[in-house]
C-alpha positions in Angstrom: 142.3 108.2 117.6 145.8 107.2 117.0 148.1 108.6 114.7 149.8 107.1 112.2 153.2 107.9 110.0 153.9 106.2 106.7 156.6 106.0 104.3 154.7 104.9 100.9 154.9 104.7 96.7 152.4 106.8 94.7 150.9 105.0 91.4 154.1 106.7 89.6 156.8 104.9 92.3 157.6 108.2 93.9 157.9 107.8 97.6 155.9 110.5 99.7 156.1 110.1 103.4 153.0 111.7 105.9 150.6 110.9 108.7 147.0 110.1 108.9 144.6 109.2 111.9 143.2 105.7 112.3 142.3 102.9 114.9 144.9 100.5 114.2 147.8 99.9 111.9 145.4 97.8 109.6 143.5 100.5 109.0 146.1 102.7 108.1 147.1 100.6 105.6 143.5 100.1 103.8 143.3 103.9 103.9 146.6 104.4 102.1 146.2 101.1 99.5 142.5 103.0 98.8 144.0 106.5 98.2 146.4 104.8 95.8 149.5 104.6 97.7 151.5 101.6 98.8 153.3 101.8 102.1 156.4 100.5 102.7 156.7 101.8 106.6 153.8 102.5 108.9 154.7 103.3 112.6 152.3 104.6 114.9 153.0 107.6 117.6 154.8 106.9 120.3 155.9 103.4 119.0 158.1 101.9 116.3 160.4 103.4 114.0 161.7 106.8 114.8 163.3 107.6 111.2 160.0 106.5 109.8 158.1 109.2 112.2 160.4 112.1 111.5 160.8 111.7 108.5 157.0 111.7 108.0 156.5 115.2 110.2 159.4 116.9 107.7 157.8 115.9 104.7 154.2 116.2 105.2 152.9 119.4 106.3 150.4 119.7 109.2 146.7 119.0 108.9 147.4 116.8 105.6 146.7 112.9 105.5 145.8 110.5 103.3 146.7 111.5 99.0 143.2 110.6 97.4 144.1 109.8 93.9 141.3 110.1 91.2 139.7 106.7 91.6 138.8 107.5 95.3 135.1 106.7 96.8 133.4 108.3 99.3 130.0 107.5 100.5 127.0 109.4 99.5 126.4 110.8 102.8 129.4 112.8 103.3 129.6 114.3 99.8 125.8 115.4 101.1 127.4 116.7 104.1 129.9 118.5 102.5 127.7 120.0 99.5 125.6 121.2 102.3 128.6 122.6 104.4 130.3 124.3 101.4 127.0 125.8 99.6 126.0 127.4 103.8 129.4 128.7 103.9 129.5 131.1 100.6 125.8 131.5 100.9 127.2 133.4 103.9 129.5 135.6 102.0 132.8 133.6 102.3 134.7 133.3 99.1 134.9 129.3 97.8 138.7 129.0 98.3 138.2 130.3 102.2 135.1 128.2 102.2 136.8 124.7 100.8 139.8 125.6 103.3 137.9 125.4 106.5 136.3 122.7 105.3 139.6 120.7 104.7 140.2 121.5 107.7 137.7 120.1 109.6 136.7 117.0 108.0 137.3 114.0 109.2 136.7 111.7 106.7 140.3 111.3 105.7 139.9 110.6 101.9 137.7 113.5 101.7 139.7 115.8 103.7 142.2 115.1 101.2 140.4 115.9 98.3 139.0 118.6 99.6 142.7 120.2 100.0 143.3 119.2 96.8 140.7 120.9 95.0 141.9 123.8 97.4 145.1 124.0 96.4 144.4 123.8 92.6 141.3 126.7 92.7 144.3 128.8 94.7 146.7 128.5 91.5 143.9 129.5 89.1 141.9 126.0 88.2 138.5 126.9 87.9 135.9 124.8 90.5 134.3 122.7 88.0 137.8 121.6 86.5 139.0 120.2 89.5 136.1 118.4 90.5 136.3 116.7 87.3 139.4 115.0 88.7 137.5 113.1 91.0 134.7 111.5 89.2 134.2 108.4 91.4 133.2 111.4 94.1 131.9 113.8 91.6 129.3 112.9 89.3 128.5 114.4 86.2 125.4 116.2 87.3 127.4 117.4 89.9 130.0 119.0 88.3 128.0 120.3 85.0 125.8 122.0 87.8 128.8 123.9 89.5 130.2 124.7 85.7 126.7 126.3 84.9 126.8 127.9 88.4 130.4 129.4 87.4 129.5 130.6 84.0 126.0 132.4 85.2 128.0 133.5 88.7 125.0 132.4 90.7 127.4 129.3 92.6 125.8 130.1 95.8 122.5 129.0 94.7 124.2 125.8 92.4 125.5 124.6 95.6 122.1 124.7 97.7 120.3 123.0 94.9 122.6 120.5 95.0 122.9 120.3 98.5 118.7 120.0 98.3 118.9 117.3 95.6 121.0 115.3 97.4 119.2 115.5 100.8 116.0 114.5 98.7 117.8 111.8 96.7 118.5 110.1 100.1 115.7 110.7 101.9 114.0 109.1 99.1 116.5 106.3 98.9 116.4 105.3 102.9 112.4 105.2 102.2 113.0 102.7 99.8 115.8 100.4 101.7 113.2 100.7 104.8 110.4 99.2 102.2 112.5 96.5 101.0 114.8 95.4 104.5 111.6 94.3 106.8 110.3 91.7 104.0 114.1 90.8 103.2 114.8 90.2 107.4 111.4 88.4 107.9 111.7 86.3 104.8 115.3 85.4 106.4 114.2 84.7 109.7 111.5 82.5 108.4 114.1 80.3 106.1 116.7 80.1 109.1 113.6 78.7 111.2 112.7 75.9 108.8 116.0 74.8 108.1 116.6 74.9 112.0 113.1 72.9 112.8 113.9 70.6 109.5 117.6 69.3 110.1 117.3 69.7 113.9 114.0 69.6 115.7 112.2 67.0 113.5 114.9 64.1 113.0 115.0 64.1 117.0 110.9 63.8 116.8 111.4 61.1 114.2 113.4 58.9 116.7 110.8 59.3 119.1 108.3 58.2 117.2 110.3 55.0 115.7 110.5 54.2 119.4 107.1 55.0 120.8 105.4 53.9 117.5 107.7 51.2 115.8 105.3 51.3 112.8 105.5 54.2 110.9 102.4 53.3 108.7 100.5 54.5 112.0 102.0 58.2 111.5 99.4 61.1 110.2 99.9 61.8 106.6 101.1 65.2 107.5 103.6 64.0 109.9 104.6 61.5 107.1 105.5 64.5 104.8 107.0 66.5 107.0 109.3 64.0 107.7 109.8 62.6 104.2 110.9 66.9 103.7 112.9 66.6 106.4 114.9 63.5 105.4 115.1 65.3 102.0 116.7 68.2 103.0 119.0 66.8 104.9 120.5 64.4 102.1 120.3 67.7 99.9 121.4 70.2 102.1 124.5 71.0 100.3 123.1 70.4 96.7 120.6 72.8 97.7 123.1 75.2 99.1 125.1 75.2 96.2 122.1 75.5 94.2 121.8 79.3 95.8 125.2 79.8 95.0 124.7 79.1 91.9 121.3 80.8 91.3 122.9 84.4 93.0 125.8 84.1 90.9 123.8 83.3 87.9 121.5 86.3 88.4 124.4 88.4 88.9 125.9 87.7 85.7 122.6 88.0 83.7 121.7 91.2 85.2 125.3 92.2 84.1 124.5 92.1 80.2 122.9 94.3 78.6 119.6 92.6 78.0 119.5 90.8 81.5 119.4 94.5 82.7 116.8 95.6 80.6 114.8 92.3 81.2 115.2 93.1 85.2 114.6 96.5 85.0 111.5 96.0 83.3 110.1 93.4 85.7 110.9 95.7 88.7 108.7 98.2 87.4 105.7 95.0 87.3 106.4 93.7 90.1 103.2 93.0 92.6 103.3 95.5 95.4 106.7 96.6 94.8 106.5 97.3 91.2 104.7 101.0 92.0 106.8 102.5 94.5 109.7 101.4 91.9 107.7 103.2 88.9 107.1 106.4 91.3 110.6 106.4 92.6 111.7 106.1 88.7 109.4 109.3 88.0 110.8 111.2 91.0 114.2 111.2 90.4 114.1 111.9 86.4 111.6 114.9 87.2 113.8 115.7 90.5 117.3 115.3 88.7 116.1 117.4 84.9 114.4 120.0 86.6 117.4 120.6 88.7 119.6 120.7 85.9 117.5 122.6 83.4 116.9 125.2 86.5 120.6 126.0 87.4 121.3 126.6 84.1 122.5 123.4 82.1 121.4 123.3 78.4 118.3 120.9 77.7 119.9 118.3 75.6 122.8 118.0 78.2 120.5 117.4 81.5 118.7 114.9 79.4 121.9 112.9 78.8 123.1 113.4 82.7 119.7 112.6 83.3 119.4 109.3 81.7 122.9 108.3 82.8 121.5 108.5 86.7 117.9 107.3 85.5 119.0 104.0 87.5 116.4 101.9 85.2 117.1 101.2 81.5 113.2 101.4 80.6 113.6 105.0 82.2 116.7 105.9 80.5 115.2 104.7 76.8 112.3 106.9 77.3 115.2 109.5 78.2 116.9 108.8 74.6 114.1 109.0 72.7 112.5 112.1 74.6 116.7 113.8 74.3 115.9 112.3 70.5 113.0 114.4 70.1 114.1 117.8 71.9 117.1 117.9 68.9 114.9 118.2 66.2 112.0 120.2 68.1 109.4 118.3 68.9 107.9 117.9 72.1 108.2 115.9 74.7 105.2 114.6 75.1 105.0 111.9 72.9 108.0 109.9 73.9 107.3 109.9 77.5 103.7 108.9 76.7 105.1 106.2 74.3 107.0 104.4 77.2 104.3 103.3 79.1 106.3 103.8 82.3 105.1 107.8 82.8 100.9 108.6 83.9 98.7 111.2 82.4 99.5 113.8 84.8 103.4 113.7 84.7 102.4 114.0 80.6 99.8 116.4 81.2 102.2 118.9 83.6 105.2 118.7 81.0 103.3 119.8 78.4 101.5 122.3 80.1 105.4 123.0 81.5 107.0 123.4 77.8 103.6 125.8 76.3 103.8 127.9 79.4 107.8 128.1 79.4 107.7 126.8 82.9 109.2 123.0 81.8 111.9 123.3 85.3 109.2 124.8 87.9 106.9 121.9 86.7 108.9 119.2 87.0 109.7 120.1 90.2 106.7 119.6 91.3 105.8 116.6 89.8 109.1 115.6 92.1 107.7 117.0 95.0 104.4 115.0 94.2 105.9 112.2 93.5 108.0 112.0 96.3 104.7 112.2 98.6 103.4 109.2 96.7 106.9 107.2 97.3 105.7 107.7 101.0 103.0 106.8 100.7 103.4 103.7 98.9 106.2 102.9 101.1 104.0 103.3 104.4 101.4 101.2 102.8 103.3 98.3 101.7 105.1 98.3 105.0 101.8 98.3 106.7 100.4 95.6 104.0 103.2 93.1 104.3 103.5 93.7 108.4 100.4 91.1 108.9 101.1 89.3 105.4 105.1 88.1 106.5 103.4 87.2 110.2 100.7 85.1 108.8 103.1 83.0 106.9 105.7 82.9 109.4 103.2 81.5 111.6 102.2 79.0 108.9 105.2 77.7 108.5 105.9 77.0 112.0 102.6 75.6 113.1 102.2 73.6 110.4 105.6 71.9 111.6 104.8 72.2 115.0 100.8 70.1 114.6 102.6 67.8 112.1 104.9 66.8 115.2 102.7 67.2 118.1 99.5 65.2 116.5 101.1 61.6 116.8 102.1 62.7 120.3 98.0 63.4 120.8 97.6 59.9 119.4 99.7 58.0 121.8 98.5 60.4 124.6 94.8 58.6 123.9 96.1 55.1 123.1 97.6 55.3 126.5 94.5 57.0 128.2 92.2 54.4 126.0 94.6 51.8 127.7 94.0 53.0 131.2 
Protein backbone atom coordinates (compact mmCIF):
# COMPACT_ATOMS: atom_id res chain seq x y z
CA UNK A 1 0.00 0.00 0.00
CA UNK A 2 1.31 3.42 -0.64
CA UNK A 3 2.56 5.78 1.71
CA UNK A 4 1.54 8.91 2.38
CA UNK A 5 3.10 12.26 4.11
CA UNK A 6 1.02 15.13 5.49
CA UNK A 7 1.47 18.37 6.76
CA UNK A 8 -1.91 19.05 8.93
CA UNK A 9 -3.76 21.26 11.91
CA UNK A 10 -4.77 19.42 15.11
CA UNK A 11 -8.37 20.55 16.78
CA UNK A 12 -6.13 23.23 18.74
CA UNK A 13 -4.43 24.80 15.18
CA UNK A 14 -1.08 23.24 16.02
CA UNK A 15 0.54 21.92 12.86
CA UNK A 16 1.96 18.20 13.20
CA UNK A 17 3.51 16.77 10.13
CA UNK A 18 3.72 12.49 9.67
CA UNK A 19 3.01 9.62 7.35
CA UNK A 20 0.35 7.07 7.19
CA UNK A 21 -0.41 4.13 4.61
CA UNK A 22 -3.40 4.30 2.28
CA UNK A 23 -4.63 3.44 -1.28
CA UNK A 24 -4.90 6.84 -2.62
CA UNK A 25 -4.54 10.43 -1.67
CA UNK A 26 -8.40 10.50 -0.97
CA UNK A 27 -8.09 8.17 1.49
CA UNK A 28 -5.45 9.83 3.21
CA UNK A 29 -7.29 12.59 3.67
CA UNK A 30 -10.63 10.84 5.16
CA UNK A 31 -8.19 9.12 7.58
CA UNK A 32 -6.67 12.28 8.84
CA UNK A 33 -10.26 14.64 8.71
CA UNK A 34 -11.56 11.22 10.99
CA UNK A 35 -8.63 11.37 13.44
CA UNK A 36 -9.33 14.97 13.83
CA UNK A 37 -6.73 16.57 11.86
CA UNK A 38 -6.95 18.81 8.88
CA UNK A 39 -4.30 18.62 6.25
CA UNK A 40 -2.95 21.28 4.49
CA UNK A 41 -0.23 19.12 2.36
CA UNK A 42 -0.54 15.49 1.44
CA UNK A 43 2.27 14.07 -0.97
CA UNK A 44 2.60 10.56 -1.61
CA UNK A 45 6.17 8.58 -1.85
CA UNK A 46 8.01 8.98 -4.53
CA UNK A 47 5.85 11.93 -5.92
CA UNK A 48 5.02 15.52 -5.16
CA UNK A 49 6.36 17.77 -2.76
CA UNK A 50 9.74 17.05 -1.32
CA UNK A 51 9.69 19.70 1.65
CA UNK A 52 6.31 18.17 2.47
CA UNK A 53 7.98 14.53 2.61
CA UNK A 54 10.94 15.48 4.70
CA UNK A 55 9.63 17.35 6.72
CA UNK A 56 7.06 14.63 7.51
CA UNK A 57 10.02 11.79 8.17
CA UNK A 58 11.85 14.54 10.83
CA UNK A 59 8.92 15.14 12.60
CA UNK A 60 7.10 11.99 12.95
CA UNK A 61 8.87 9.11 14.36
CA UNK A 62 8.88 5.70 12.58
CA UNK A 63 5.94 3.18 12.85
CA UNK A 64 3.48 6.21 13.86
CA UNK A 65 0.47 7.31 11.62
CA UNK A 66 -2.63 8.66 11.92
CA UNK A 67 -3.31 11.04 15.63
CA UNK A 68 -6.76 9.36 16.79
CA UNK A 69 -8.27 12.06 18.81
CA UNK A 70 -11.01 11.12 21.41
CA UNK A 71 -14.05 11.01 19.15
CA UNK A 72 -12.43 8.28 16.95
CA UNK A 73 -14.54 4.97 15.87
CA UNK A 74 -13.44 1.74 15.15
CA UNK A 75 -15.52 -1.05 14.20
CA UNK A 76 -16.56 -3.70 16.55
CA UNK A 77 -14.53 -6.39 15.03
CA UNK A 78 -11.21 -5.08 15.53
CA UNK A 79 -11.62 -3.88 19.14
CA UNK A 80 -12.63 -7.92 19.35
CA UNK A 81 -9.45 -8.59 17.69
CA UNK A 82 -7.47 -6.60 19.63
CA UNK A 83 -9.22 -7.49 23.22
CA UNK A 84 -8.44 -10.95 22.18
CA UNK A 85 -4.78 -10.16 21.05
CA UNK A 86 -3.87 -8.15 24.19
CA UNK A 87 -5.72 -10.47 26.96
CA UNK A 88 -3.43 -13.89 24.93
CA UNK A 89 -0.44 -11.83 25.21
CA UNK A 90 -0.31 -11.10 29.21
CA UNK A 91 -2.19 -14.33 29.71
CA UNK A 92 1.29 -15.45 28.48
CA UNK A 93 3.25 -13.59 31.01
CA UNK A 94 4.14 -10.39 29.02
CA UNK A 95 3.65 -7.25 31.03
CA UNK A 96 0.57 -4.87 29.51
CA UNK A 97 2.99 -2.01 28.38
CA UNK A 98 5.24 -4.79 26.34
CA UNK A 99 1.93 -6.30 25.42
CA UNK A 100 0.15 -2.93 24.01
CA UNK A 101 3.61 -2.21 22.28
CA UNK A 102 3.71 -5.11 20.03
CA UNK A 103 0.47 -4.65 19.44
CA UNK A 104 0.89 -1.03 18.11
CA UNK A 105 3.12 -2.29 16.28
CA UNK A 106 1.55 -4.58 14.28
CA UNK A 107 -1.88 -3.26 13.66
CA UNK A 108 -2.99 -2.18 10.75
CA UNK A 109 -5.91 -0.53 11.30
CA UNK A 110 -4.37 2.91 11.25
CA UNK A 111 -6.79 4.68 13.78
CA UNK A 112 -6.38 1.87 16.09
CA UNK A 113 -2.72 1.56 15.80
CA UNK A 114 -2.74 5.04 16.89
CA UNK A 115 -4.54 4.65 19.79
CA UNK A 116 -3.12 1.79 20.78
CA UNK A 117 0.40 3.87 20.92
CA UNK A 118 -1.33 6.25 22.68
CA UNK A 119 -2.58 4.38 25.44
CA UNK A 120 1.08 3.01 25.34
CA UNK A 121 2.76 5.95 25.77
CA UNK A 122 0.54 7.21 28.66
CA UNK A 123 0.58 3.66 30.78
CA UNK A 124 4.66 4.21 30.25
CA UNK A 125 4.51 7.67 32.13
CA UNK A 126 2.39 6.20 34.98
CA UNK A 127 -1.48 6.56 33.66
CA UNK A 128 -3.13 3.65 34.99
CA UNK A 129 -4.99 1.26 32.00
CA UNK A 130 -8.38 2.06 32.79
CA UNK A 131 -7.63 5.89 32.78
CA UNK A 132 -6.48 5.97 29.44
CA UNK A 133 -9.02 4.05 27.91
CA UNK A 134 -11.44 6.42 29.27
CA UNK A 135 -10.03 8.77 26.68
CA UNK A 136 -11.43 6.96 24.03
CA UNK A 137 -14.99 6.33 24.71
CA UNK A 138 -16.37 6.11 21.08
CA UNK A 139 -13.81 2.92 21.15
CA UNK A 140 -14.16 2.06 24.76
CA UNK A 141 -17.29 1.53 26.23
CA UNK A 142 -18.19 1.71 29.63
CA UNK A 143 -18.42 -1.94 30.42
CA UNK A 144 -15.32 -2.06 28.89
CA UNK A 145 -13.39 0.04 30.83
CA UNK A 146 -15.14 -0.49 34.42
CA UNK A 147 -14.13 -4.16 33.69
CA UNK A 148 -10.31 -3.47 33.16
CA UNK A 149 -10.58 -0.88 36.36
CA UNK A 150 -12.08 -3.80 38.45
CA UNK A 151 -9.44 -6.09 36.77
CA UNK A 152 -6.68 -3.49 38.02
CA UNK A 153 -7.95 -3.02 41.56
CA UNK A 154 -8.37 -7.02 42.15
CA UNK A 155 -4.85 -7.59 39.98
CA UNK A 156 -6.56 -10.48 38.14
CA UNK A 157 -6.22 -8.20 34.43
CA UNK A 158 -5.32 -11.26 32.74
CA UNK A 159 -8.59 -12.89 33.29
CA UNK A 160 -10.65 -9.21 32.73
CA UNK A 161 -9.23 -9.23 29.44
CA UNK A 162 -10.30 -12.92 28.35
CA UNK A 163 -13.75 -12.32 29.63
CA UNK A 164 -13.92 -9.48 27.67
CA UNK A 165 -12.35 -10.83 24.80
CA UNK A 166 -15.21 -13.96 25.36
CA UNK A 167 -18.05 -11.44 25.63
CA UNK A 168 -17.26 -9.76 22.69
CA UNK A 169 -16.76 -12.95 20.49
CA UNK A 170 -20.24 -13.95 21.95
CA UNK A 171 -21.82 -10.60 21.46
CA UNK A 172 -21.04 -10.87 17.70
CA UNK A 173 -21.56 -14.17 17.10
CA UNK A 174 -24.88 -13.52 18.49
CA UNK A 175 -25.28 -10.30 16.47
CA UNK A 176 -24.22 -12.00 12.79
CA UNK A 177 -27.02 -14.69 13.86
CA UNK A 178 -29.41 -12.09 13.95
CA UNK A 179 -28.36 -9.86 10.68
CA UNK A 180 -28.38 -13.45 8.87
CA UNK A 181 -32.22 -13.81 10.22
CA UNK A 182 -33.25 -10.43 9.18
CA UNK A 183 -30.99 -9.89 5.51
CA UNK A 184 -32.63 -13.08 3.53
CA UNK A 185 -36.42 -11.63 4.14
CA UNK A 186 -34.96 -7.98 3.68
CA UNK A 187 -33.12 -9.19 -0.06
CA UNK A 188 -36.21 -11.39 -1.06
CA UNK A 189 -38.67 -8.79 -0.08
CA UNK A 190 -36.44 -6.42 -2.34
CA UNK A 191 -36.13 -8.58 -5.21
CA UNK A 192 -39.73 -9.12 -5.19
CA UNK A 193 -40.66 -5.15 -5.21
CA UNK A 194 -37.89 -4.44 -7.97
CA UNK A 195 -39.77 -7.22 -10.03
CA UNK A 196 -43.14 -5.72 -9.88
CA UNK A 197 -42.18 -2.35 -10.53
CA UNK A 198 -40.05 -3.75 -13.48
CA UNK A 199 -43.12 -6.07 -14.83
CA UNK A 200 -45.63 -2.91 -13.94
CA UNK A 201 -43.93 0.15 -15.74
CA UNK A 202 -42.19 -1.98 -18.32
CA UNK A 203 -43.46 -5.40 -19.34
CA UNK A 204 -47.24 -4.77 -19.02
CA UNK A 205 -47.68 -1.19 -20.84
CA UNK A 206 -45.93 -3.01 -23.90
CA UNK A 207 -48.69 -6.02 -23.40
CA UNK A 208 -51.34 -3.29 -23.20
CA UNK A 209 -50.43 -2.07 -26.78
CA UNK A 210 -50.64 -5.39 -28.00
CA UNK A 211 -53.74 -5.93 -26.89
CA UNK A 212 -55.31 -2.43 -28.09
CA UNK A 213 -54.09 -3.68 -31.45
CA UNK A 214 -54.97 -7.29 -31.52
CA UNK A 215 -58.27 -6.65 -29.52
CA UNK A 216 -59.38 -2.92 -30.16
CA UNK A 217 -62.12 -3.40 -27.60
CA UNK A 218 -60.94 -3.54 -24.36
CA UNK A 219 -64.33 -4.51 -22.77
CA UNK A 220 -63.26 -8.04 -24.27
CA UNK A 221 -60.17 -8.13 -21.75
CA UNK A 222 -60.42 -10.72 -18.54
CA UNK A 223 -61.23 -8.87 -15.46
CA UNK A 224 -57.92 -9.76 -14.12
CA UNK A 225 -56.09 -8.49 -17.04
CA UNK A 226 -58.30 -5.34 -16.61
CA UNK A 227 -56.87 -4.79 -13.08
CA UNK A 228 -53.63 -5.49 -13.72
CA UNK A 229 -53.57 -3.03 -16.10
CA UNK A 230 -55.70 -0.42 -14.43
CA UNK A 231 -52.42 -0.97 -11.45
CA UNK A 232 -50.20 -0.61 -14.04
CA UNK A 233 -51.41 2.64 -15.47
CA UNK A 234 -51.65 3.72 -11.80
CA UNK A 235 -48.35 3.30 -10.90
CA UNK A 236 -46.99 4.78 -13.50
CA UNK A 237 -48.90 8.27 -13.14
CA UNK A 238 -47.80 7.83 -9.35
CA UNK A 239 -44.51 6.58 -9.56
CA UNK A 240 -42.94 9.55 -8.14
CA UNK A 241 -45.72 10.38 -5.57
CA UNK A 242 -45.19 7.01 -4.48
CA UNK A 243 -41.53 7.25 -4.32
CA UNK A 244 -41.58 10.25 -2.37
CA UNK A 245 -44.09 8.73 -0.30
CA UNK A 246 -41.17 6.20 0.97
CA UNK A 247 -39.04 9.01 1.45
CA UNK A 248 -41.21 10.39 3.42
CA UNK A 249 -42.39 7.30 5.38
CA UNK A 250 -38.33 6.37 6.13
CA UNK A 251 -37.65 9.69 7.19
CA UNK A 252 -40.72 9.94 9.18
CA UNK A 253 -39.96 6.65 11.04
CA UNK A 254 -36.60 7.83 11.68
CA UNK A 255 -37.50 10.82 13.40
CA UNK A 256 -40.26 9.08 15.53
CA UNK A 257 -38.00 6.40 16.54
CA UNK A 258 -35.65 9.30 17.62
CA UNK A 259 -37.92 10.55 20.62
CA UNK A 260 -38.20 9.22 23.43
CA UNK A 261 -41.54 7.56 23.22
CA UNK A 262 -41.26 6.60 19.47
CA UNK A 263 -38.33 4.43 20.87
CA UNK A 264 -40.15 2.98 23.50
CA UNK A 265 -43.34 2.45 21.28
CA UNK A 266 -40.76 0.55 18.71
CA UNK A 267 -39.01 -1.25 21.02
CA UNK A 268 -41.95 -2.60 22.50
CA UNK A 269 -43.53 -3.81 19.18
CA UNK A 270 -40.12 -5.55 18.20
CA UNK A 271 -40.45 -7.68 21.08
CA UNK A 272 -44.45 -8.65 19.54
CA UNK A 273 -43.57 -8.96 16.51
CA UNK A 274 -44.92 -12.28 14.56
CA UNK A 275 -41.99 -14.61 14.09
CA UNK A 276 -39.40 -12.11 14.75
CA UNK A 277 -40.66 -10.80 17.92
CA UNK A 278 -39.03 -14.09 19.96
CA UNK A 279 -35.65 -14.29 18.65
CA UNK A 280 -35.70 -10.29 19.56
CA UNK A 281 -37.08 -11.15 23.28
CA UNK A 282 -34.30 -14.04 23.61
CA UNK A 283 -31.56 -12.02 22.14
CA UNK A 284 -32.79 -9.16 24.75
CA UNK A 285 -32.44 -11.94 27.61
CA UNK A 286 -29.05 -13.05 26.31
CA UNK A 287 -27.20 -10.12 26.32
CA UNK A 288 -28.57 -8.49 29.85
CA UNK A 289 -27.73 -12.12 31.48
CA UNK A 290 -24.43 -12.25 29.19
CA UNK A 291 -23.40 -8.56 29.82
CA UNK A 292 -24.36 -8.45 34.29
CA UNK A 293 -23.00 -11.70 34.79
CA UNK A 294 -19.86 -10.64 33.15
CA UNK A 295 -19.69 -7.60 35.11
CA UNK A 296 -20.78 -8.79 38.46
CA UNK A 297 -18.10 -11.81 37.92
CA UNK A 298 -14.90 -9.67 37.24
CA UNK A 299 -15.53 -7.79 39.93
CA UNK A 300 -17.76 -4.65 39.28
CA UNK A 301 -20.15 -3.66 42.17
CA UNK A 302 -23.89 -4.79 41.61
CA UNK A 303 -25.56 -1.51 41.38
CA UNK A 304 -22.82 -0.31 38.82
CA UNK A 305 -23.20 -3.41 36.24
CA UNK A 306 -26.87 -2.82 36.52
CA UNK A 307 -26.49 0.77 35.19
CA UNK A 308 -23.68 -0.40 32.40
CA UNK A 309 -26.08 -3.01 31.89
CA UNK A 310 -29.12 -1.15 31.05
CA UNK A 311 -27.06 1.50 29.10
CA UNK A 312 -26.09 -1.57 26.48
CA UNK A 313 -29.64 -3.31 27.09
CA UNK A 314 -30.29 -1.98 23.34
CA UNK A 315 -34.25 -2.11 24.15
CA UNK A 316 -35.89 0.51 26.37
CA UNK A 317 -38.55 -2.22 27.73
CA UNK A 318 -35.27 -4.12 28.72
CA UNK A 319 -33.53 -1.20 30.20
CA UNK A 320 -36.85 -0.15 32.36
CA UNK A 321 -37.01 -3.56 33.84
CA UNK A 322 -33.12 -2.75 34.43
CA UNK A 323 -34.11 0.57 36.45
CA UNK A 324 -36.56 -0.80 38.46
CA UNK A 325 -34.63 -4.19 39.16
CA UNK A 326 -31.06 -1.46 39.94
CA UNK A 327 -34.17 0.32 41.92
CA UNK A 328 -34.77 -2.60 44.00
CA UNK A 329 -31.12 -3.97 44.65
CA UNK A 330 -30.50 -0.32 46.58
CA UNK A 331 -32.89 -0.86 49.08
CA UNK A 332 -32.46 -4.76 49.35
CA UNK A 333 -34.96 -6.39 47.85
CA UNK A 334 -34.68 -8.97 45.39
CA UNK A 335 -34.73 -9.16 42.06
CA UNK A 336 -37.26 -11.19 41.32
CA UNK A 337 -40.07 -9.23 41.34
CA UNK A 338 -39.14 -6.52 38.96
CA UNK A 339 -37.96 -8.72 36.30
CA UNK A 340 -41.13 -10.76 36.72
CA UNK A 341 -43.20 -7.41 36.62
CA UNK A 342 -41.90 -6.60 33.03
CA UNK A 343 -43.38 -9.18 31.22
CA UNK A 344 -40.46 -9.41 28.89
CA UNK A 345 -38.37 -12.17 31.23
CA UNK A 346 -39.90 -16.26 31.49
CA UNK A 347 -40.22 -18.32 34.54
CA UNK A 348 -36.99 -19.90 34.22
CA UNK A 349 -34.68 -16.83 33.74
CA UNK A 350 -36.89 -15.71 37.18
CA UNK A 351 -36.68 -19.01 38.60
CA UNK A 352 -32.53 -19.33 38.01
CA UNK A 353 -31.90 -15.64 39.46
CA UNK A 354 -33.55 -16.29 42.43
CA UNK A 355 -32.25 -19.59 42.92
CA UNK A 356 -28.77 -17.45 41.82
CA UNK A 357 -29.15 -14.60 44.62
CA UNK A 358 -30.35 -17.59 47.82
CA UNK A 359 -27.47 -19.66 46.71
CA UNK A 360 -24.91 -16.68 46.35
CA UNK A 361 -24.27 -17.88 42.87
CA UNK A 362 -26.31 -14.71 41.10
CA UNK A 363 -22.90 -14.35 38.23
CA UNK A 364 -22.50 -18.31 37.56
CA UNK A 365 -26.24 -18.33 36.99
CA UNK A 366 -26.67 -15.80 34.75
CA UNK A 367 -24.20 -17.07 32.78
CA UNK A 368 -25.89 -19.75 32.05
CA UNK A 369 -29.05 -18.53 31.34
CA UNK A 370 -26.69 -16.65 28.52
CA UNK A 371 -25.34 -19.65 27.46
CA UNK A 372 -29.06 -21.11 27.20
CA UNK A 373 -30.27 -18.38 25.75
CA UNK A 374 -27.91 -18.08 23.26
CA UNK A 375 -28.77 -21.85 22.08
CA UNK A 376 -32.35 -20.67 21.68
CA UNK A 377 -31.26 -17.46 19.52
CA UNK A 378 -30.06 -20.31 17.21
CA UNK A 379 -32.42 -21.92 17.23
CA UNK A 380 -35.01 -19.49 16.59
CA UNK A 381 -32.87 -18.04 14.00
CA UNK A 382 -32.50 -21.51 12.07
CA UNK A 383 -36.10 -21.94 12.28
CA UNK A 384 -37.37 -18.75 11.07
CA UNK A 385 -34.83 -18.90 8.24
CA UNK A 386 -36.10 -22.25 7.43
CA UNK A 387 -39.94 -20.96 7.97
CA UNK A 388 -39.72 -17.87 5.77
CA UNK A 389 -37.35 -19.90 2.96
CA UNK A 390 -40.72 -21.47 1.37
CA UNK A 391 -43.03 -18.58 2.84
CA UNK A 392 -40.84 -15.44 0.67
CA UNK A 393 -40.87 -18.21 -2.52
CA UNK A 394 -44.44 -18.79 -2.43
CA UNK A 395 -45.22 -15.15 -2.68
CA UNK A 396 -42.61 -14.33 -4.93
CA UNK A 397 -44.10 -16.71 -7.16
CA UNK A 398 -47.55 -15.20 -6.59
CA UNK A 399 -46.71 -12.13 -7.43
CA UNK A 400 -45.22 -13.03 -10.68
CA UNK A 401 -47.67 -15.50 -11.91
CA UNK A 402 -50.44 -13.67 -11.15
CA UNK A 403 -48.94 -10.94 -13.63
CA UNK A 404 -47.66 -13.31 -15.89
CA UNK A 405 -51.69 -15.34 -16.34
CA UNK A 406 -53.17 -11.85 -16.16
CA UNK A 407 -51.11 -11.18 -19.43
CA UNK A 408 -50.91 -14.40 -21.10
CA UNK A 409 -54.90 -15.27 -20.78
CA UNK A 410 -56.17 -12.75 -23.46
CA UNK A 411 -53.31 -14.11 -25.57
CA UNK A 412 -55.11 -17.82 -24.93
CA UNK A 413 -58.24 -16.01 -26.06
CA UNK A 414 -57.22 -14.77 -29.37
CA UNK A 415 -55.10 -18.02 -29.84
CA UNK A 416 -58.85 -19.78 -29.92
CA UNK A 417 -60.70 -17.04 -31.72
CA UNK A 418 -58.17 -17.52 -34.36
CA UNK A 419 -58.21 -21.50 -34.14
CA UNK A 420 -62.30 -21.17 -33.81
CA UNK A 421 -61.78 -19.05 -37.09
CA UNK A 422 -59.79 -21.68 -38.92
Amino acid sequence: MPKFHYIALDQNGQEVAGELDASSEAEAINLLRQSQLYPTQVAQEGRGDAAVKKRAKATTPKGKSVKAGANAKVKAKVLMIFTRQLATLIDSGLPLLRGLTVLARQEPNPIMKSTVTTIADNVQTGSTFSETLSQYPKIFNKLYINMVKAGELGGVLEIVLNRLAEYQEKAQKLKNKIVAAMVYPIIVMFIAVAIMVFLMLVIVPRFEKIFEDMLGDKNKLPELTKLVIGFSRWMGDNFLYLVAGVVVTVVGWRLYAATAGGRRAIDKLKLKLPLFGDVQKKTAISRFSRTLGTLVTSGVPILQALNITRETAGNTVVSDAITKVHDAVKEGESMVAPLESSNVFPPMVISMVDVGEETGQLPEMLLKIADVYEDEVDNAVSALTSMLEPLMIVMLALVVGVIVMALFLPLIEVIKGLSGGA
